[in-house]
N, C-alpha and C positions, 0 to 999 in steps of 0.2 A: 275349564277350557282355557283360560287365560294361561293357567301355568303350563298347561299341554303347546299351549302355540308357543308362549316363553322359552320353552326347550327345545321345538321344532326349530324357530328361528335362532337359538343358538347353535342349536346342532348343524343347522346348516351353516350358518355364520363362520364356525369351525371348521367344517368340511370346503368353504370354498375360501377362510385362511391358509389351511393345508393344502388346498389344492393350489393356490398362488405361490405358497413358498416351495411348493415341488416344482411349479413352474417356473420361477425364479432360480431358484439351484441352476436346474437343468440350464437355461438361460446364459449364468454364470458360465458352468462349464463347457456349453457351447463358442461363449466368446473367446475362454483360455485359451481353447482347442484352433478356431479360428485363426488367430492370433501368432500359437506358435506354427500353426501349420505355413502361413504365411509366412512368417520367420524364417522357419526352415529353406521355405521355398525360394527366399532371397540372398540364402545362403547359399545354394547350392547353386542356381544361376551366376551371382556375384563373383564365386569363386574359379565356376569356369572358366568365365570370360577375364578373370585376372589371368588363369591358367594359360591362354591363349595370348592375352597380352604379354607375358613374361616368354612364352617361349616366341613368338614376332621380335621382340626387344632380342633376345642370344641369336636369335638367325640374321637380325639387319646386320649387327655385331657382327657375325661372323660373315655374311656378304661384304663387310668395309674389309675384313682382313683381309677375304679370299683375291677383292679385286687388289687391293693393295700388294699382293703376291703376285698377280699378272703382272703388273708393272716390274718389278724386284724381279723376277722372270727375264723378262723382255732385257734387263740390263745385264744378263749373266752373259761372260765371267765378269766377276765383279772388282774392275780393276782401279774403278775411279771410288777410294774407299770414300774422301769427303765428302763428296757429292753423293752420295747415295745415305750419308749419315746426317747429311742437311735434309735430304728426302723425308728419310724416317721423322728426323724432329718435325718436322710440317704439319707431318699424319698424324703425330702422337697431340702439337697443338689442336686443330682440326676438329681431331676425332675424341679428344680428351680422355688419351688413353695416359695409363703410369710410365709407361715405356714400350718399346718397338723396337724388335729388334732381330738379325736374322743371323743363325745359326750355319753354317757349312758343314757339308757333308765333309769335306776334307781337314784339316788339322788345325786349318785356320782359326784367329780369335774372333767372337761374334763380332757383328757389328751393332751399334746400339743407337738410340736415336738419345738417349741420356746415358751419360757413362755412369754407368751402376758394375758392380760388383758381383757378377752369377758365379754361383758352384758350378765346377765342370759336369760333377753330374746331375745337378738339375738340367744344366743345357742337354746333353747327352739323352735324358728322357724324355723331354719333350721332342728332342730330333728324330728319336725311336717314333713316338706316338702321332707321329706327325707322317713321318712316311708310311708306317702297318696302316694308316686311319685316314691318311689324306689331310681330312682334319678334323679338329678335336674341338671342346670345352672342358678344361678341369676343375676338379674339385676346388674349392675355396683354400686356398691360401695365403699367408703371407709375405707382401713384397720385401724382398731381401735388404732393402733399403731405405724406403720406409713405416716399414710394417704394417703399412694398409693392408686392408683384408684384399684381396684379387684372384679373379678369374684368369686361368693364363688360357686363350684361344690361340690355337695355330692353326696354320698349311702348310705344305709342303711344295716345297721347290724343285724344278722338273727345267730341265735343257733339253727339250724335246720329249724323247720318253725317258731319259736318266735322271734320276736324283740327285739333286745337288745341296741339299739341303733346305730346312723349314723357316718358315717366319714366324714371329710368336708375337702375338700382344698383352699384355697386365692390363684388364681393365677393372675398376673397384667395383665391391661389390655392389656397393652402393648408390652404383650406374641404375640397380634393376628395382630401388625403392617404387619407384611412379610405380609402376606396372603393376606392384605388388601393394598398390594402395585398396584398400575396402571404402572407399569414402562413401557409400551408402546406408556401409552397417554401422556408421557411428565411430566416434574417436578411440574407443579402447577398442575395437576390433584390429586382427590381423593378421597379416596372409607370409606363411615360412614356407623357404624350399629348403627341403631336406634330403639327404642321402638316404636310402633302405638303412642305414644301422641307424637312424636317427640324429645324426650331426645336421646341425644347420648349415645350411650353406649360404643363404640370403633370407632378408626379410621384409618387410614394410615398415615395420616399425622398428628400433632398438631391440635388442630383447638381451636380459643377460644373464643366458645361460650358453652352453655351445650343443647341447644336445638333448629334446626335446622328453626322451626316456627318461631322463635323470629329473625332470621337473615332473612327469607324470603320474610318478612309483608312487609320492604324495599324494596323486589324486582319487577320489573315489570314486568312481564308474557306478552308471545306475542303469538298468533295466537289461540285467544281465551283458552287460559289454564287462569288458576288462583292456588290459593295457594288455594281456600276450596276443587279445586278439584284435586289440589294434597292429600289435605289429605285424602279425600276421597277413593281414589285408594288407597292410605295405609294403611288406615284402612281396607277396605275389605281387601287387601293383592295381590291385581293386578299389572300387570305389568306399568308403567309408562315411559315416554316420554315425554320432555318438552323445551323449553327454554326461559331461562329469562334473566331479564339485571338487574345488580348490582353494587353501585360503579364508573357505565361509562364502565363496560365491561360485554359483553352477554360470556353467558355460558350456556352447554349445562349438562342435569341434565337426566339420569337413574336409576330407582330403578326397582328393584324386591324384593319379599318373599322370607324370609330364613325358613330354618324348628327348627326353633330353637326359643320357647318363644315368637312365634310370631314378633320375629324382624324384621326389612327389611334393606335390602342394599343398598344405597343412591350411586351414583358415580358421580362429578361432574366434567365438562371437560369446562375451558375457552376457548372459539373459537376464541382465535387472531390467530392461524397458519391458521385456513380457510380465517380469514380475511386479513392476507399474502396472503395465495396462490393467493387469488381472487384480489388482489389488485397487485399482480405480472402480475398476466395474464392480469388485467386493463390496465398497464405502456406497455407490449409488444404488448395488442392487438392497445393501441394509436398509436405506432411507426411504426406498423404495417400500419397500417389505414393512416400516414403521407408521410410513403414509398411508400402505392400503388401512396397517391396523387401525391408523386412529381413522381415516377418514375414507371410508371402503366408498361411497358413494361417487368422491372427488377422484379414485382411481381407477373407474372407467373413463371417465374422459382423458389422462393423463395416458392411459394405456393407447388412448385410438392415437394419439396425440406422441406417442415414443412409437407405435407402428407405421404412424404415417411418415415417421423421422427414419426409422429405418430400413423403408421401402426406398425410399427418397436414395438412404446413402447405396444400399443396394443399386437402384438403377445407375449411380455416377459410377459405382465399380464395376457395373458389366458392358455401361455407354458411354461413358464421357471418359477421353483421355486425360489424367491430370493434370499432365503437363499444360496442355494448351485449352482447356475447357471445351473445345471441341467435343462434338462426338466421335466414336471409333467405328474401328471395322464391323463389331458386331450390329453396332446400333444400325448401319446401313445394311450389314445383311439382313437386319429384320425388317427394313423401311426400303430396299431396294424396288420388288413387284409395284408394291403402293404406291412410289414415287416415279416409276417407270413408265406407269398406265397414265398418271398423270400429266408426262408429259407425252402423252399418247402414243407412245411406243417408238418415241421417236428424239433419242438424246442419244448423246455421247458419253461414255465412260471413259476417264482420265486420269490417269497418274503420273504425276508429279515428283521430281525427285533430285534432290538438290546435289552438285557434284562437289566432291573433293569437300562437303561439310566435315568431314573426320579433321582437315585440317586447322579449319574456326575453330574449333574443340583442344589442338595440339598448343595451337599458339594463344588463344585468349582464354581458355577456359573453356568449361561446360557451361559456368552461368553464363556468359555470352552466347554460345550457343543456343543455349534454353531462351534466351532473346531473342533471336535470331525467328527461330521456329515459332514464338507465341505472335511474333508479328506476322509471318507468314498465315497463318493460321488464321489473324483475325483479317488477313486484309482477302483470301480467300472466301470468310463469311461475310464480308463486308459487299462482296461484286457480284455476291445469289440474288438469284432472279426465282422470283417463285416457284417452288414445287423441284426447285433444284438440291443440292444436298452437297456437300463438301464433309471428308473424314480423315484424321489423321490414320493411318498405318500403322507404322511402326518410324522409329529416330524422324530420318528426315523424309518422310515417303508421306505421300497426301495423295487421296483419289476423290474424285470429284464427279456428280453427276450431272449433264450440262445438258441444258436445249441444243437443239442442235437442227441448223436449217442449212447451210451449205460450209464445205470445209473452210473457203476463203473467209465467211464472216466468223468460225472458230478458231481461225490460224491470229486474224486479227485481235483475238478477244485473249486469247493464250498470251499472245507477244504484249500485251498490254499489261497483264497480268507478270509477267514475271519483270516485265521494268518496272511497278511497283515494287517490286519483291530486290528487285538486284543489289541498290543501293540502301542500304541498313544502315541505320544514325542513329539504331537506339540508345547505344552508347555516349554517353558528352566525350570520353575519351576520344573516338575513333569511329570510323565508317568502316563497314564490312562491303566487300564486293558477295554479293550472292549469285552463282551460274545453277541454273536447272533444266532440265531438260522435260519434254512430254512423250507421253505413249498416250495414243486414241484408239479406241476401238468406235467406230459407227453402231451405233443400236436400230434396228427399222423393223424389229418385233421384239414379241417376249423374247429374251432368253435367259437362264442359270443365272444368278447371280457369276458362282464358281466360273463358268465359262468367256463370261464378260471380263473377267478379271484376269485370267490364262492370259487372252487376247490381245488386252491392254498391255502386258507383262512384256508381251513381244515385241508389240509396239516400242515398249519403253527401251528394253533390251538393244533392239535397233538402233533405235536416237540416240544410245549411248556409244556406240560404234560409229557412227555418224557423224564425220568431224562438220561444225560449225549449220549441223541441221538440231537445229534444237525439239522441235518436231515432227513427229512421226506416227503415222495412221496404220493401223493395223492392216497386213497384206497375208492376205490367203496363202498366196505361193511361199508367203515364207515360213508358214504354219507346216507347212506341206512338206518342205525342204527339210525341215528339221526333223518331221514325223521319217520322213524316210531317210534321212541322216542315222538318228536312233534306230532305226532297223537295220542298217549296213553295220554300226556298230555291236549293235547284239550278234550277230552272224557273221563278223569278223572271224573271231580266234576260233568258231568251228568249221569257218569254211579254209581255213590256213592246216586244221589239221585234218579236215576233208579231201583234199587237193582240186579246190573248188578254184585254185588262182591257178591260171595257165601258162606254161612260160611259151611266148610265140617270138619268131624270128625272121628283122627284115632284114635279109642280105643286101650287101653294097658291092659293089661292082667297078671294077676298074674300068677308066673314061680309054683307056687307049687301046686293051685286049679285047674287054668287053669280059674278063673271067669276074665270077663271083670271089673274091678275097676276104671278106669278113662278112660279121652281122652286130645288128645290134639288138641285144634282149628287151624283150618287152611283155608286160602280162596282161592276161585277161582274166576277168572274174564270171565264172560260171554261176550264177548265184542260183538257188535253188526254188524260187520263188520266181525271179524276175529275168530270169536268162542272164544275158551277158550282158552288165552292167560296164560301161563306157571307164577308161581311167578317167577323165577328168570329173568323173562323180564321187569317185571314193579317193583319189591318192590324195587331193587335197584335205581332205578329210582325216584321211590316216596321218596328213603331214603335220592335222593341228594336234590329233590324240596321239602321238607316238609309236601307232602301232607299223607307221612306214619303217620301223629300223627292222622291226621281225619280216616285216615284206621284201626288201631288198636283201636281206640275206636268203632268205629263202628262195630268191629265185636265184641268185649269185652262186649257191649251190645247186639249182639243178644246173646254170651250163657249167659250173666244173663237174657235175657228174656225167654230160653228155659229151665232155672234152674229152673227158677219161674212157668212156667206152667205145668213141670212136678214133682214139688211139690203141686202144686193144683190138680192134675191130679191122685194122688198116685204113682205117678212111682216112682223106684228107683234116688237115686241120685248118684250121684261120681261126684269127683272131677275132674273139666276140667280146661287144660294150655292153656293158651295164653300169645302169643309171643309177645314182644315189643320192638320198636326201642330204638338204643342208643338214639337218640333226646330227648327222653321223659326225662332220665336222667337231661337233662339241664334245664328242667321246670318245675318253680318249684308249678305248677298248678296240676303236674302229681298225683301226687299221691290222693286230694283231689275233683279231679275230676274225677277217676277212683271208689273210694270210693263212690263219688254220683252217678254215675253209677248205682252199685251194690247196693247199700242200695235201690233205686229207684223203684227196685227189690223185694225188701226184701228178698236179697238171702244171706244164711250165706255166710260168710267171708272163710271160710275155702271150700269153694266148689269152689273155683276161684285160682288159683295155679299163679304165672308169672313167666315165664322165660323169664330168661335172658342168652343172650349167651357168651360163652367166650371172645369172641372178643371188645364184648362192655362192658365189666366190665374190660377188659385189660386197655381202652381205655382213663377210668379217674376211678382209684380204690378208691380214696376218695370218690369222689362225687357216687360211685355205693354202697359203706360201706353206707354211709348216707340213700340210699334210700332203701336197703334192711334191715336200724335197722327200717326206718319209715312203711316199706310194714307190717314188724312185729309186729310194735305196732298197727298196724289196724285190725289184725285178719289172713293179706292172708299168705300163704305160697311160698317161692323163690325157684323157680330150674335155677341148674346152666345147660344151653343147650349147648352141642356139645365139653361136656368135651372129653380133647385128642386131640381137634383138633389144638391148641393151643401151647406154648413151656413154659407155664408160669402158671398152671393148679394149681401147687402144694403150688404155689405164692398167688394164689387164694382162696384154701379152708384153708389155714394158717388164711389169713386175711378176711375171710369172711364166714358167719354163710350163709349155705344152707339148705334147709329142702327134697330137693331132686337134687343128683346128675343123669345126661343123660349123660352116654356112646355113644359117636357121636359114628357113626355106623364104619365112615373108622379105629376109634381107637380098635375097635373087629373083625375090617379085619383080616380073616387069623388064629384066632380062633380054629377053626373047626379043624387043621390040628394038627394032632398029637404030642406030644412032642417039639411044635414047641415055639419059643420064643415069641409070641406073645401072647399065652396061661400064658407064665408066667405071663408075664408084665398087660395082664389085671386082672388076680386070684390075683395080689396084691393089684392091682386100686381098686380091690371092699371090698378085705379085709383092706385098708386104710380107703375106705368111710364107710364104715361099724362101724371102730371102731371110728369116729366122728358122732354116727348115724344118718347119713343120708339115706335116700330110694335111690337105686337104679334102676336104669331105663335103660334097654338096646334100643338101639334106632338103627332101620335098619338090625333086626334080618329077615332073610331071608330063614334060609334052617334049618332040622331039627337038623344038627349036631351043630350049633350053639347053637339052644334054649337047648341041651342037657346039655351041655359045660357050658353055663350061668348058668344054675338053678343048677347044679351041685356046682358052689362055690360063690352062694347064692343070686345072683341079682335078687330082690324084683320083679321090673314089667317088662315084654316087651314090646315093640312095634316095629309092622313091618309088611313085607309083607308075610310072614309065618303066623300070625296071624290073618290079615284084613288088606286090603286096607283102607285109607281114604274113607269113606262114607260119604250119605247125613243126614243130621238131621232125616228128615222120616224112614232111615235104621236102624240109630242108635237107636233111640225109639225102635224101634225091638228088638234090642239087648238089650234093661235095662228091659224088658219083660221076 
């Protein structure tokens, strides 16, 4: 019996060694697994957000260029060569470019902001690639001068619509190391832009090779990857994943597609800290595995005792944000209900959100930043009132659960809170100014976690639009606005090729005959949901998403098609306006494709009138000078719309040729009234526009004592609703009858 239990208790002894070190193993390979999954996973976000950073870095670049060609623009012809070669040097000190320098379409020698030495036909191609392309970024090159590696970025130079040549800048390449830093993955990590055939074109680090293939041929790819079908995937421009061995050490390799010249982004990461960890956890899981053998008793406690350790680190990685010890968003979506009921259904949800932090981060660092937010953070759990809750976000974003008893003692409690937060001294160097803003939502039941948070988001959204309102409580109607914003937007581009937008027309009327002489175009939206949707609900809308440039051509086209078949038709003609966004100003397509339009037509030029309104000619008067000398050299005629409505009218007809001024209608408010001052003030407006001859236009003439008043001190046309409503095309025909 002795020897029977002897073997039973060894045999078990055995079976639950074996069964520990399967558990163990598995254990092991669990953490390896972990470990590189995580890895991976820091590589591939890391290098996005470099991918991102590097292409922001060639676009500012190329924003400094393009404005720096506006100016060099604006000075053609370019007769004061000094002075404009003093220009250049400024830019190139400034913007710490290699040189600057602008090319002429004509025979002429460049001009240079450092006298350097160009091939004629370097210049020559870049002057080509500058006008086919506008503009450019080139491949990596060497400055002819001093053999720094450089970017040459240009644009192209325009005297109106002609080309007159490009401007080019050399910036090093070296300009684009930050961006293309990995500082998370460790100091042998780093991140290369490369051309499709594999040439390097920048990097983060040194690297000294010049093309990427040429180092890899040596490397040996594992789990079925290879190097034809890495290039593969960079040639089409797909994402990649890989790992190879080289030299005796595996590393792990990331690219994606940049939008930039078709380059791609390379990020390469040595895997010896996985093969640390895993060989850490190897040496503890042996001693582990040596400890049960000799002492199986002492490693049940040891075990509850390494679960309760990594339940523990488990909860900081799904609750507590590292950075700040804080909890996270999870931890409050799982403590949100509990802590809601608690405060009996009656708190405030808040978020927080610090403005223009990106820039703490540019100028001092991240560890100051990371300063920055752990003081926030602890002065936010420092001011909790029980059964309340504060959680980091995300960077600098905090949302916060608050009692809440009326808005004024939370507004107070808010603004005390962020004067805590404004002034930062965590540094002995230096003080930070901290600005943040709030988004509220009111809670006064259960609701969503999800939904509380939408709310706030608006809130916050708001406040950030909101100059010098720091915060902002959440409002229904603007929930609502945007909910039916997004539904005009989705049923835009089917109701444009619906013909769900109507083109209607209010004729104007001469003050002395009393014949109808013109109109002016205007649309309605038949919406198929909601009827006829008001302009001032969607064109503001379409003026911030861009889809007012497809709008105003598409009705610009229907009255030159109504031009055109009522000159086929014998009717009368008159000249009809239409309205156009400032956008179109900026493109510089506008006018040449408004042009084919009309010619397409074959409708004269002069039966096609544009206004423009004061606001948008306020809004860049150069660039409105330019397109109203160009409207005129094409045939159409310019009215200035909703003159008076403005403080800077008289700023306007100084520097700008109109062929017909519109009396906005609230600037002839009050008219009518006898002796009154308002009478004066417009019998001057029209005797000013008059003696710059321009046509006068009353606009939102209403009652008869007005039209009296008007025609009395001599404004040319009216329009309004004293005379006709807006009507339909079928009506109007009526009236050229």
């Amino acid at each position: 019996m002795k020897r029977i239990s002897l073997m039973v208790l060894l045999a078990l002894f055995l079976v639950v060694i074996v069964g520990m070190s399967a558990g163990v193993a598995f254990y092991w390979h669990y953490i390896g697994t972990l470990i590189e999954r995580d890895a991976t996973a820091n590589v591939i976000a890391e290098t996005s957000e470099t991918a991102e950073n590097f292409r922001r870095a060639v676009e500012a670049d190329q924003r400094v260029v393009d404005t720096i060609a506006l100016t060099v623009q604006a000075s053609y012809p370019w007769n004061e060569t000094e002075k404009l070669e003093r220009f250049l040097h400024l830019q190139v000190k400034y913007n710490e470019f290699e040189n600057l320098g602008i090319i002429p379409l004509s025979d002429e020698n460049a001009m240079l902001a450092r006298p350097d030495s160009l091939d004629e036909s370097w210049q020559k191609d870049v002057l080509i690639r500058a006008l086919d392309q506008d503009t450019f970024v080139s491949a990596r090159q060497q400055d002819p001068t001093s053999n720094k590696s450089v970017f040459v970025q240009a644009a192209s130079l325009h005297d109106g619509m002609t080309p007159v040549g490009a401007l080019f800048a050399l910036i090093p390449t070296e300009r684009y190391r930050a961006a293309l830093t990995l500082s998370s993955l460790g100091d042998n990590s780093n991140a290369l832009v490369i051309a499709r055939d594999g040439t390097v074109e920048t990097s983060g680090r040194t690297v000294p090779f010049d093309n990427v293939y040429t180092v890899l041929e040596r490397a040996g790819f594992v789990k079925g990857h290879s190097l034809a079908r890495l290039r593969m995937h960079i040639e089409q421009g797909e994402k990649v994943f890989m790992r190879y061995q080289l030299d005796g050490q595996y590393r792990l390799l990331y690219g994606e597609a940049l939008p930039i010249n078709d380059w791609y982004l390379l990020a390469v990461l040595p895997t010896d800290f996985i093969q640390e960890q895993t060989q850490r956890v190897a040496w503890i899981t042996f001693g582990l595995f040596m400890f049960i053998f000799l002492l199986f008793g002492a490693l049940g406690l040891y075990m509850l005792g390494l679960r309760s350790y990594s339940n523990r680190q488990l909860f900081n990685t799904a609750f507590v944000d590292p950075l700040t010890g804080s909890d996270n968003l999870n931890r409050m979506t799982v403590l949100f209900s509990r802590r809601l009921q608690a405060l009996n259904n009656h708190a405030a949800l808040v978020i927080f959100d610090m403005l223009k932090f990106k820039v703490i981060n540019d100028m001092l660092g991240f560890e100051r930043g990371n300063l920055v937010l752990k003081r926030a953070s602890h002065i936010f759990r420092e001011k909790l009132m029980p059964n309340e809750f504060v959680c980091r976000n995300f960077a600098d974003n905090f949302v916060l659960l608050l009692a809440f008893e009326d808005r004024h003692e939370l507004r107070a409690r808010l603004t005390k809170l962020l004067s805590l937060i404004r002034r930062d001294c965590t540094s002995i160097d230096s003080c930070v100014m901290v600005d943040g803003v709030f988004g509220v939502y009111e809670i006064t039941q259960e609701v969503p976690f999800y939904m509380a948070m939408d709310r706030a988001h608006l809130a916050l959204e708001n406040a950030k639009r909101t100059p010098k309102e720091f915060i902002q409580f959440y409002d229904e109607k603007e929930r609502l606005r945007i909910v039916q914003e997004r539904q005009l937007e989705n049923a835009m581009e089917q109701a444009l090729a619906d013909g769900s937008f109507v083109l209607m027309l209010q004729p104007k009327y001469d003050f002395q005959t009393g014949k109808m002489e013109g109109a002016e175009a205007l649309v309605r939206w038949n919406h198929n949901g909601r009827g006829v949707v008001r302009p001032d609900d969607f064109i503001p809308l379409f003026e911030r998403n861009g889809f007012i440039l497809k709008l105003d051509m598409f009705i610009l086209e229907q009255v030159a098609k109504h031009l055109a078949k009522w000159q086929q038709e014998g009717k009368r003609q008159v000249p009809i306006a239409v309205n156009f966004s400032r956008l179109h100003l900026n493109d510089s397509r506008y006018i040449p494709q408004m042009t084919h339009i009309v010619d397409n037509y074959k409708v004269p030029h002069h039966l096609v009138e544009v206004e423009l309104t004061e606001s948008v000619i306020l809004s860049n008067r150069e660039l409105a000078q330019n397109v109203v000398r160009g409207l005129h050299n094409k045939g159409f005629s310019v009215a200035m719309d909703d003159f008076g409505s403005g403080y800077s009218s008289l700023n306007v007809l100084k520097s700008l040729q109109f062929d017909t001024i519109k009396l906005d209608k609230e600037f002839i408010s009050g008219c009518e009234q006898q002796n009154s001052t308002a009478r004066k003030v417009v019998r001057g407006a029209v005797e000013m526009i008059k003696s710059i001859d321009a046509t006068v236009v009353a606009e939102g003439v209403e009652t008869e004592e007005q039209m009296k008043f008007l025609r009395e001190i001599g404004c040319d046309l009216a329009q309004g609703y004293y005379f006709s409503r807006p009507v339909t095309v079928e009506d109007f025909e009526k009236l050229l009858k």
